[in-house]
Every structure is written in structure tokens, then in C-alpha cells.
N, C-alpha and C positions, 0 to 999 in steps of 0.2 A: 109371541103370546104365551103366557105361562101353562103350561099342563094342569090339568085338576084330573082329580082320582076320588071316586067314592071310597067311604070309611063304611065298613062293614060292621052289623053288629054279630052277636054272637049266634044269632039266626040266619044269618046270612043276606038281611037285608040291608040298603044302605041307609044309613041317617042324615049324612050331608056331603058336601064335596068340600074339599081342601088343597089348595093347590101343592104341588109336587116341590120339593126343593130345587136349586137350581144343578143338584150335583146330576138328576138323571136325564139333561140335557149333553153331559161329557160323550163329544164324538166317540165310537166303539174303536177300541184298539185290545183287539184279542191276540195281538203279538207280546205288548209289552206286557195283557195279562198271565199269558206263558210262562213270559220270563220271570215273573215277579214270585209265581207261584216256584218256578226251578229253585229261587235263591232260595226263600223260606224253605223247602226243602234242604238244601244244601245247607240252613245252619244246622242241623241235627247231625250230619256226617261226621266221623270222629278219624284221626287220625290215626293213620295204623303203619307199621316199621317191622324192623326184624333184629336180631342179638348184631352186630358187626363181627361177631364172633362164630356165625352158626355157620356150621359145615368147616370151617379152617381149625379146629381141633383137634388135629392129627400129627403126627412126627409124617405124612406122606413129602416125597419129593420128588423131581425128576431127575432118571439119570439125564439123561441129556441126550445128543445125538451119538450113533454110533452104535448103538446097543440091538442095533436089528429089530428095533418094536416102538411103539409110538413112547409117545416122550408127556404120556400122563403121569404125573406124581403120583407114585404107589406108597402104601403102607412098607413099613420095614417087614423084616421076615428071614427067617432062614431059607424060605423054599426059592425056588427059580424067580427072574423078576418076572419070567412072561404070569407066572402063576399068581400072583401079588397083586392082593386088590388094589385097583385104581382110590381116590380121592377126595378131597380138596377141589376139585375141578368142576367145573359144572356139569359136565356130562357124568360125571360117578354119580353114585348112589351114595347119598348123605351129603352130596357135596354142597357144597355155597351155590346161590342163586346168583342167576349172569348180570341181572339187573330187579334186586329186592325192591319191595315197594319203602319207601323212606317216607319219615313222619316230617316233614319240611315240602313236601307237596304242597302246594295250595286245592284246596276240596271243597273251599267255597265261591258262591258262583256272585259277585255283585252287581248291584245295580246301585241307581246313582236314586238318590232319596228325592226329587222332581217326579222322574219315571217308576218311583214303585208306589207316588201318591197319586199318578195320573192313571196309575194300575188297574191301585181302589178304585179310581171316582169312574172307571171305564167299567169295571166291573160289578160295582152299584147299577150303570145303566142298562147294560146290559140284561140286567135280572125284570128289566118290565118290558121285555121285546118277549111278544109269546109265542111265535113263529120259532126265533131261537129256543126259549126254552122246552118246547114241545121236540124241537128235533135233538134236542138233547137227552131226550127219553122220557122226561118227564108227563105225567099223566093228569089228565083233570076232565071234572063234567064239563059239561056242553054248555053250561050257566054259566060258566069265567070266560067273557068276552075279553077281559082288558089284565093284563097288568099292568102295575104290580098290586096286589093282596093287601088294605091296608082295613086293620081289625081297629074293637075300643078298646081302650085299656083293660078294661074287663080279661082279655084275652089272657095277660099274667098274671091274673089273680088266680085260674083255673087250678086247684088241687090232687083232681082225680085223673084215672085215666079216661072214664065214664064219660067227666066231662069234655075231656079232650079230643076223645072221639066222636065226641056229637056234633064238638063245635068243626072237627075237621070238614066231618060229612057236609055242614052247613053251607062250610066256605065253599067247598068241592074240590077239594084237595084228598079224599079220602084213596080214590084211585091211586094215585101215588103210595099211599101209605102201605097201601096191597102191592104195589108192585115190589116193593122192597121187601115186605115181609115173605113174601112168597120168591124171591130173585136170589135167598140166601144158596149159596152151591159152597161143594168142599173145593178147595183149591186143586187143580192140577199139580202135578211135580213135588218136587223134597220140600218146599214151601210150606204145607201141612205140618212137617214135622218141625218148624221152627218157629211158631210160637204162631202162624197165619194159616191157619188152616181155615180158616172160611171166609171167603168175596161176598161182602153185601153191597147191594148199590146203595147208592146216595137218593137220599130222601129229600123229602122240603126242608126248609131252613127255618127259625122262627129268629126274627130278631126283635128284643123288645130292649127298654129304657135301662131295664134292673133284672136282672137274674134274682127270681125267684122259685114258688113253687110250682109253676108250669114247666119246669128242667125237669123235676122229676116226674111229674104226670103223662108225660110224652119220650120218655128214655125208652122205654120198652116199645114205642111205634113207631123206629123209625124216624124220627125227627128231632133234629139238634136243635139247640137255642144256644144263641150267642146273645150279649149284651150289644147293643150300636160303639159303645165305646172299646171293646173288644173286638167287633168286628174287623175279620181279615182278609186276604186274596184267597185263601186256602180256602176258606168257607164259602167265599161265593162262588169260588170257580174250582172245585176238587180237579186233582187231573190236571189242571191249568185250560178245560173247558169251562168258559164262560157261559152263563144262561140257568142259573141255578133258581128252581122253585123257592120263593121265598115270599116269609109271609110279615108283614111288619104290623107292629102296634104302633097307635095313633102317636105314643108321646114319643117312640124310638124314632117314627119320622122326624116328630120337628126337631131333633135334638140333631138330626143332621146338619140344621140351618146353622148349628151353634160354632160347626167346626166349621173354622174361614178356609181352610185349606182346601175344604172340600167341595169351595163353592165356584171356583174356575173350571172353565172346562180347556185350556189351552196348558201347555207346556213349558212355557215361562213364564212363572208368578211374579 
């Protein structure tokens, strides 16, 4: 039997019921959503090396055995060799690394394009389990019986922030939006000083048909918007935790129906 979901208006009452696509039947696989969020992660990793030269720019060498003292390559010099800075060797100072990091590493993590689309459609379903998403920390009134959040179009059209917080409080989403704004802390550790100095949590999500002007009426509270055709593992499941508040517009639902990939819930298409 198909699931059905009230559409909310911007009051927060419902207007009709509409049935769910078939993607938020996808059995929950918060393994392979892990991993799908590591990869995407790992393609931002950049390759990093060292001179093949650094630290071996010295005339240092070893005498050899026999000399009564260890057989590190020292610097030339008139003075005694015991006296005679060591090297070239990894144990000196300035010396070469015993094993530098090399740019021919592999740093990226893959997955196979089956398993990072059964990610999404696992992670799609995921977002209307409310049990999970409440232990995920996310917060809401005591009126949100059910997910998932599905608003009218109306919802993208909103411009203000005025508006956007009215419509939050409606939905009952607003609790949320306070825990974030108020969850902002400075980072622990040398972290601050590299460009991340402050941990915000993750907020609701909005995901609608078109990026509009509700992007910018909702930037300053706490809550992203993504387009459905943008939508990704990272947005629904930050952390590679599945169970992400999320809030959709009527026509970003049905647009899901549109993509066939997303309409199996099994592993081999």
C-alpha cells in the first residue's frame, strides 16, 4: 500500500494528502550512507609530496667503519669528525624524511555508482523516520506527528526572513532553528586559527524544485536549501548521520517521481 503525507500550507494546516514516491520505501542502509558521504568527502582531498631533493643538499658523507664513532654522513669541515654536524640522514637535523608523503598516493575513497545511488534513495528514506531523526538531535513541537514536512509551493516563493520565520514556527520546525542558533561554540584546539573557528550544528534542510529567493530569506537561520535536482548524501546525512530534518515543497516531491533511478529500492537495477 502506498504511503500518503499531508501537504502543509503556510499555516501549518494541511490541504490534501498525496501519496509519497516510491523512493521513501528504499530499505535504510546507513552503512553504505557512511560511505558514500566518506567518498564525497575524499574528492575535495588534494595531493600533497615533498622536493626529492629536500634534506640531500649537502656535500655530508660517511666515513665508514673504523673511525671509532657511528657512521652518520657528516658535513665536511676542518674540525674533528666526532665534532661534525651529522646530515642527509633521517635522524640529523634538516635531514630527508625516512618515508615522505608522495603525490601518487591514492586519497580518494570509491564507490561503485549502484551503491552511492542506493545511498541517496536510502538516505531520502531515512529523513521521514522521526524517531531517527529526533535522536539525531533534531528538535520540533509536539504538532509534527509524522514525517516527512511536505509544504505548497508557496514555501519558495517566501522573500523575507519575517516571512520565513513565521512559516517555520507554523510548520514546527522553529525549535530547531534555536538550537542551532544558539549551539554556535568556538572550536577547541589550533583549528580556530585555520580558518574554522566556530562548530555550528546542522539545521533543517529545505529542499524545493528551483533555487530561489527563500535561499536568501533563511541563510541567516540556520537552514540550507538545496534544489531536488542538486540534492546530495552530504545534505541529507552531514557527518555521514542519516535522519536529517528536512523540509520539502510540493513540486520538489513530485520531481522525484521524475528520476527513474530513484524509483527501485533493491541493488540491482
Amino acid at each position: 500500500m502506498t504511503k500518503t503525507v499531508n501537504v502543509l500550507n503556510l499555516e501549518g494546516d494541511p490541504v490534501r494528502r498525496i501519496p509519497l514516491p516510491e523512493v521513501f520505501e528504499t530499505p535504510p542502509r546507513p552503512d553504505l550512507v557512511q560511505r558514500a558521504v566518506l567518498a564525497s568527502l575524499s574528492a575535495q582531498f588534494h595531493h600533497h609530496g615533498v622536493d626529492t631533493m629536500a634534506g640531500k643538499r649537502t656535500t655530508a658523507y660517511s666515513r665508514g667503519p673504523g673511525m671509532h664513532l657511528a657512521r652518520i654522513p657528516r658535513k665536511r669541515g676542518t674540525l674533528h669528525p666526532e665534532a661534525m654536524a651529522g646530515a642527509f640522514a633521517p635522524m640529523t637535523v634538516g635531514g630527508r624524511l625516512a618515508h615522505p608523503p608522495r603525490v601518487e598516493k591514492c586519497v580518494r575513497e570509491l564507490i561503485n555508482k549502484k551503491e552511492r545511488r542506493l545511498a541517496l534513495r536510502s538516505a531520502i528514506a531515512l529523513t521521514s523516520g522521526l524517531d531517527l531523526v529526533k535522536k539525531r538531535g533534531h528538535l520540533l513541537d509536539d504538532k509534527v506527528e509524522a514525517l516527512p514536512i511536505v509544504c505548497v509551493n508557496d514555501i519558495e516563493k517566501i522573500a523575507s526572513s519575517r516571512e520565513a520565520r513565521d512559516a517555520l514556527v507554523k510548520l514546527g520546525v522553529w525549535p530547531d532553528v534555536l538550537r542551532v542558533t544558539s549551539g554556535k561554540k568556538v572550536r577547541s584546539g589550533a583549528g580556530k586559527k585555520r580558518g574554522r573557528k566556530y562548530k555550528v550544528p546542522r539545521g533543517p534542510l529545505m529542499v524545493v524544485a528551483k533555487t530561489g529567493p527563500v535561499a536568501k530569506a533563511v541563510r541567516n537561520l540556520g537552514v540550507n536549501v538545496v534544489s531536488v535536482s542538486s540534492l546530495g548524501v552530504r545534505d541529507l546525512a552531514p557527518g555521514g548521520d542519516p535522519g536529517r530534518l528536512t523540509i520539502w515543497s510540493e513540486a520538489a516531491l513530485n520531481m522525484l517521481k521524475t528520476f527513474s533511478w530513484l524509483g527501485s529500492g533493491v541493488l540491482n537495477e
